[in-house]
C-alpha positions in Angstrom: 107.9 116.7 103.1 111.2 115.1 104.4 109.5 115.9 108.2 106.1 113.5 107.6 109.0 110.6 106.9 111.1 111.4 109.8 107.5 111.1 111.6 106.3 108.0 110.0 109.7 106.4 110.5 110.2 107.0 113.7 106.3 105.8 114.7 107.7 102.1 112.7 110.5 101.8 114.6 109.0 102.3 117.5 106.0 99.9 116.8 108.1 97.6 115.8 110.5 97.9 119.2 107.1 98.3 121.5 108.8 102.1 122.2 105.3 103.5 124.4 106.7 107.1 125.1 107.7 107.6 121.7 103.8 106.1 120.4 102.1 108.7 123.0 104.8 111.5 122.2 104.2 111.2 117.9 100.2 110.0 118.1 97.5 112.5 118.8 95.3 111.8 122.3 92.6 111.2 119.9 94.2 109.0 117.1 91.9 106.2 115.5 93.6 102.8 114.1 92.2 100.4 111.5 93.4 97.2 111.0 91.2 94.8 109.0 89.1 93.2 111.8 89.2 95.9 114.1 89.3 99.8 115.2 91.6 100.9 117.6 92.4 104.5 119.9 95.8 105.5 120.1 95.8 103.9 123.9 93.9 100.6 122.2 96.7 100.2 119.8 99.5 100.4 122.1 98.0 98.3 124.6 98.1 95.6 122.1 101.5 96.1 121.0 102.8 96.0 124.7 100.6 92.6 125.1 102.0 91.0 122.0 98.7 90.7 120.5 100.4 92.2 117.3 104.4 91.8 116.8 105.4 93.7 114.0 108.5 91.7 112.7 109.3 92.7 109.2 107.9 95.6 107.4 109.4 95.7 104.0 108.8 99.6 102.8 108.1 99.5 98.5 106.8 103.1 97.6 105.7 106.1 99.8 103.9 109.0 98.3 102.7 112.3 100.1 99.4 114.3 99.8 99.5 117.9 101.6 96.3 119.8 102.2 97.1 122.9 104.5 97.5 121.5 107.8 96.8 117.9 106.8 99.2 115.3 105.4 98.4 112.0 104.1 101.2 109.7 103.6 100.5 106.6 101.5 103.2 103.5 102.7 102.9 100.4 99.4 104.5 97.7 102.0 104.8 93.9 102.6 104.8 92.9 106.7 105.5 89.7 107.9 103.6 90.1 111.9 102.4 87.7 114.8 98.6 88.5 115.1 97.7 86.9 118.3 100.5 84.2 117.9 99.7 83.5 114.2 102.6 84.6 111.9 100.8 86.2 108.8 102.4 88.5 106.0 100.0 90.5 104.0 101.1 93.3 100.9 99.3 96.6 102.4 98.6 100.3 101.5 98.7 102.2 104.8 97.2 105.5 104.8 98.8 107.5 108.0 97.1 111.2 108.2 99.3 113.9 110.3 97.7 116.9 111.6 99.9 119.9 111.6 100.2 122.5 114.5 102.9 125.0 113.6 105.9 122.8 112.9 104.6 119.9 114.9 103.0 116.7 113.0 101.0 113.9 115.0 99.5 111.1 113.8 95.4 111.2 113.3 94.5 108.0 111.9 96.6 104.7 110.4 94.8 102.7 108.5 95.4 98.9 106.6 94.2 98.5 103.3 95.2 94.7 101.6 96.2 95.0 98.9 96.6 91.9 96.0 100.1 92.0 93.8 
């Protein structure tokens, strides 16, 4: 599923480089966001990334596996990010789980979720 990592990639880079047109192009209208102290819309999430709440400044990418289930995809992301959470510089080993819904060739993001993880 080369096009779910074209997706996913693309939705980084533009978190990380506060890209707003690109976020509300990829992320469906109705998108939900899980950090681990809070839940987020799509429009919640970007908000904060155009505020600076959360600076995304490293993401180091270790494994990536995908799960297809007809017009579903689950991506799981095994990374280490280094980010400014409110002007507090934290880096934390995660799991992200990104779900895509698929309409015809078209994927969006449903749901990103943060899951710590310990090495």
């Amino acid at each position: 599923m080369e096009k779910i990592l074209e997706v996913s990639n693309k939705i980084w880079d533009a978190i990380q480089n506060v890209k707003e047109d690109v976020l509300v192009d990829l992320i469906h209208q109705d998108a939900r966001f899980v950090h681990m102290g809070v839940t987020l819309s799509r429009d919640g999430e970007i908000d904060i990334i155009k505020k600076g709440g959360i600076v995304y400044k490293e993401i180091d990418f270790q494994e990536s596996t995908i799960h297809e289930m007809e017009s579903t995809v689950v991506l799981l992301n095994k990374l280490k990010m280094t980010a400014l959470v409110y002007g507090n510089e934290v880096t934390n080993p995660f799991v992200v789980t990104e779900v895509y819904t698929k309409n015809g060739d078209t994927f969006k993001l449903a749901s990103l979720s943060y899951t710590r993880i310990n090495y």
